[in-house]
N, CA and C atoms as an extended XYZ file, in Angstrom:
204
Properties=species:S:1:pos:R:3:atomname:S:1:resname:S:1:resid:I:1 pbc="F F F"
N        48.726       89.613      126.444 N   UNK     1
C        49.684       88.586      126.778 CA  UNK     1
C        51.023       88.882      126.110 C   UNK     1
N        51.834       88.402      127.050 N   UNK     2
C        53.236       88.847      126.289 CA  UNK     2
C        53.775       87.442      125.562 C   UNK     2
N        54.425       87.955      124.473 N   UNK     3
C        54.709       86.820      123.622 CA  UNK     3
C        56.325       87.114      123.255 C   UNK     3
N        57.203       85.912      122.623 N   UNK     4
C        58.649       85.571      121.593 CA  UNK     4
C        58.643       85.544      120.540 C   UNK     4
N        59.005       86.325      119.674 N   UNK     5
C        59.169       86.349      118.535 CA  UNK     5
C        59.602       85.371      117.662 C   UNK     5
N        59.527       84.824      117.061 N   UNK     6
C        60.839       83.801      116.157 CA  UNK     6
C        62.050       84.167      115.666 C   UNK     6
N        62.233       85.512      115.199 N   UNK     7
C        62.925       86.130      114.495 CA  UNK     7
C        63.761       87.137      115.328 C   UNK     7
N        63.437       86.753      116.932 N   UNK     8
C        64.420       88.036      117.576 CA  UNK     8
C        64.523       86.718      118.840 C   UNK     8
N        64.423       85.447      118.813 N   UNK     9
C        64.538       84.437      119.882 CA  UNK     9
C        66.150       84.294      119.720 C   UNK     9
N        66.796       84.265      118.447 N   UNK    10
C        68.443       83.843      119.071 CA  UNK    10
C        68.662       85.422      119.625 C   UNK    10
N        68.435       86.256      119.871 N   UNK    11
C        68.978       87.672      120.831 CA  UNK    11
C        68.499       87.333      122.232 C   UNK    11
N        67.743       86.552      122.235 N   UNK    12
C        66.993       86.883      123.682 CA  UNK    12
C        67.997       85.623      124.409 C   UNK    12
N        68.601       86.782      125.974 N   UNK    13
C        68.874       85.545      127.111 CA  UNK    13
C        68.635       84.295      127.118 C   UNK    13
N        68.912       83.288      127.693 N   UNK    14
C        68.417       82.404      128.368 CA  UNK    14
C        67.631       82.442      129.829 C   UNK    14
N        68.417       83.863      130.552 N   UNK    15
C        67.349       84.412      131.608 CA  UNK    15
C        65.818       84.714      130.867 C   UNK    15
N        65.793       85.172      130.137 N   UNK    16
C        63.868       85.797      129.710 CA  UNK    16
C        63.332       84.825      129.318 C   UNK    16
N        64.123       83.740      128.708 N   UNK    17
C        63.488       82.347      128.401 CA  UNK    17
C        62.940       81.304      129.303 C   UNK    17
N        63.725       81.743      130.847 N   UNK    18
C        63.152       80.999      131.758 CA  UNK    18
C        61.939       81.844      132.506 C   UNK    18
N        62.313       83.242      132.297 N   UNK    19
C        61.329       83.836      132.694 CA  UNK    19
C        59.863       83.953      132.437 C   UNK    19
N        59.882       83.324      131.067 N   UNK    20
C        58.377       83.218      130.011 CA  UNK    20
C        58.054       82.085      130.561 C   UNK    20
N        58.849       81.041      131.123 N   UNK    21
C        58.903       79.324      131.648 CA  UNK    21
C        57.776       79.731      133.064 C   UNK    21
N        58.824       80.417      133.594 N   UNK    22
C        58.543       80.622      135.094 CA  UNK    22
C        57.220       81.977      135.558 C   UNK    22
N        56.819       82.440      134.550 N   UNK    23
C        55.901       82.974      134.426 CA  UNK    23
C        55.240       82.755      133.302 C   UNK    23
N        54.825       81.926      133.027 N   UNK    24
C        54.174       81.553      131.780 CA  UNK    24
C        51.848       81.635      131.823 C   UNK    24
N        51.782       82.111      132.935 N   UNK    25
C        50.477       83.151      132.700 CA  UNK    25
C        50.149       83.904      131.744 C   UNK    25
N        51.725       85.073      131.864 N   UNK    26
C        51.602       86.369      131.622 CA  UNK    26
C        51.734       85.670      129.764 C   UNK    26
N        52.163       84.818      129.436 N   UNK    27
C        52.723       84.383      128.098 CA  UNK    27
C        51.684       83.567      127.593 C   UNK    27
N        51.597       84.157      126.022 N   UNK    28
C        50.964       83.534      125.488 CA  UNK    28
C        51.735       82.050      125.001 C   UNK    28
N        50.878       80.870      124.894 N   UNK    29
C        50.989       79.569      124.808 CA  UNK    29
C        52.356       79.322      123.818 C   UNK    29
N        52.049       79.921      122.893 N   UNK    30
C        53.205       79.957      121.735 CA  UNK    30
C        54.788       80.257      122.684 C   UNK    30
N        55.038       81.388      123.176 N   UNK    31
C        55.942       81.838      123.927 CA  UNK    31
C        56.394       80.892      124.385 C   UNK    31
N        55.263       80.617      125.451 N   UNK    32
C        56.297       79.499      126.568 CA  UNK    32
C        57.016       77.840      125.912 C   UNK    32
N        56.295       77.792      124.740 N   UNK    33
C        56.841       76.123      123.857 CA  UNK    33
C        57.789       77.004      123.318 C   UNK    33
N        57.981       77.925      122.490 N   UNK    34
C        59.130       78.493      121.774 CA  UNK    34
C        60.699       78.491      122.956 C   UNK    34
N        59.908       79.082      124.276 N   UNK    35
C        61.157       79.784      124.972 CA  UNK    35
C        61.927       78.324      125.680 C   UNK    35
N        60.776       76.885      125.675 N   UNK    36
C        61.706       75.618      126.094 CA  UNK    36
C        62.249       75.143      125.493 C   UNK    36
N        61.893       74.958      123.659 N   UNK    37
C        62.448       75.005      122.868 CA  UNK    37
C        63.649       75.185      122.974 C   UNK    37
N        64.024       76.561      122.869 N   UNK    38
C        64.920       76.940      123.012 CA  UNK    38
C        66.287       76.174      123.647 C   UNK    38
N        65.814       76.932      125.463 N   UNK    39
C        66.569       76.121      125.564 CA  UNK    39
C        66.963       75.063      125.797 C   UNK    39
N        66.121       73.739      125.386 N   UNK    40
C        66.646       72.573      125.207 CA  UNK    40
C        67.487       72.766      124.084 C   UNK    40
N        67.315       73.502      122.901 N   UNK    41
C        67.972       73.420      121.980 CA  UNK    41
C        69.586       74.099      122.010 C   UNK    41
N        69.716       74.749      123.217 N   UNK    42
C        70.847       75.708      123.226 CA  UNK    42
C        71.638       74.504      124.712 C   UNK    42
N        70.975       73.594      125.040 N   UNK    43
C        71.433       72.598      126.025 CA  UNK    43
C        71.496       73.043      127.379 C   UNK    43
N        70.896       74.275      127.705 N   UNK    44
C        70.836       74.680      129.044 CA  UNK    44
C        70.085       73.761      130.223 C   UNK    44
N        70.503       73.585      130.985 N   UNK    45
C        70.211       72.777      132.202 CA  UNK    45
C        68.693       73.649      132.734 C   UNK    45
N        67.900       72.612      132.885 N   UNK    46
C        66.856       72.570      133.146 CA  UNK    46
C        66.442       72.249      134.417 C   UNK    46
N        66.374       73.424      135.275 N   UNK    47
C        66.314       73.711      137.042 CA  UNK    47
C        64.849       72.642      137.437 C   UNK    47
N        64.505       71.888      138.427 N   UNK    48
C        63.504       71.456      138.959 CA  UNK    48
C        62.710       72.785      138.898 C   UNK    48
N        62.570       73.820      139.106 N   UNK    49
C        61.300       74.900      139.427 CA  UNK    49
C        61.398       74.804      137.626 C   UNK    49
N        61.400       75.049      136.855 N   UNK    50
C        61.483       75.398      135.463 CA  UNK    50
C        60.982       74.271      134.847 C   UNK    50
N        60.991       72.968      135.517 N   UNK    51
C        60.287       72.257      134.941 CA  UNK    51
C        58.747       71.805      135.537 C   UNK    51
N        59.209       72.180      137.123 N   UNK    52
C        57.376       71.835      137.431 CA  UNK    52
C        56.587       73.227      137.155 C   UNK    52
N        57.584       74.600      136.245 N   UNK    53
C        56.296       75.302      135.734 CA  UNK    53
C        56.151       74.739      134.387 C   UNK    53
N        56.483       74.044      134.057 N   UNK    54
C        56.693       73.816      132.440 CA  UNK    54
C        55.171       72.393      132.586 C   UNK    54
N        55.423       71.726      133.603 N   UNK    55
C        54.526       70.708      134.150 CA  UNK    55
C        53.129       71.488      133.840 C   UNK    55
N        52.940       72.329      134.859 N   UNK    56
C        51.868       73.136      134.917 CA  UNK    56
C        51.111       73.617      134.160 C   UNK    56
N        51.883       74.704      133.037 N   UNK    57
C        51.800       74.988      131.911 CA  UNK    57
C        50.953       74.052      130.721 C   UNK    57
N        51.665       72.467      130.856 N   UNK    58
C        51.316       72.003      130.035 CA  UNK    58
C        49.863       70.825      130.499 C   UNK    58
N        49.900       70.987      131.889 N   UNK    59
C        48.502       70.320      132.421 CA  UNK    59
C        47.500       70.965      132.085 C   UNK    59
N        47.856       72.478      132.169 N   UNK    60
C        46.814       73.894      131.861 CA  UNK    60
C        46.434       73.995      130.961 C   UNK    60
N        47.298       73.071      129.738 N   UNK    61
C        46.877       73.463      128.258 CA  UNK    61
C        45.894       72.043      127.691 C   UNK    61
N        46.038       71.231      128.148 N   UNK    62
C        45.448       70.133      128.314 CA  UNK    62
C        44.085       70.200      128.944 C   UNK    62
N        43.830       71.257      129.988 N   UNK    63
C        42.684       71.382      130.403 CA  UNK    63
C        41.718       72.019      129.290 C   UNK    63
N        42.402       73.414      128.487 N   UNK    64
C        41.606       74.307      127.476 CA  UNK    64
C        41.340       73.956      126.769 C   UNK    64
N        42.225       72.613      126.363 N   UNK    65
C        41.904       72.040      125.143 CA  UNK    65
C        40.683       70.931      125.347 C   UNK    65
N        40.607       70.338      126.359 N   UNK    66
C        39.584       69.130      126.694 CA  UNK    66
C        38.354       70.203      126.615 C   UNK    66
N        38.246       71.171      127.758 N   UNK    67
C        37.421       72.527      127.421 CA  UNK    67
C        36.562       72.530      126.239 C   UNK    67
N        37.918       72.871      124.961 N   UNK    68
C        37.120       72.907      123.444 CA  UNK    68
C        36.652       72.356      123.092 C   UNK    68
């Protein structure tokens, strides 16, 4: 799984941040909360597709966890 660093997240785009959003499969769990993080924190506008993967994401994690 591909993951964000903490320590190399202010270098990274705001494109790869939506990209971890918008592909957030390929990303491990950490990644994709770090990369919204983000940019809520950097105030970037938050596209309808970016948020119903962010939706998804977080229904998905809700499932693994009921799972455990």
């Amino acid at each position: 799984m591909k993951t964000i660093e903490m320590d190399s997240i202010g270098q990274t785009d705001n494109f790869a941040l939506r990209l971890a959003i918008f592909f957030w499969k390929e990303y491990n769990p950490n990644a994709v909360s770090i990369a919204y993080a983000e940019l809520v924190k950097r105030g970037c506008p938050i596209s309808k597709s970016i948020y119903e993967k962010m939706n998804e994401f977080l229904e998905n994690q809700l499932l693994v966890e009921n799972e455990n």
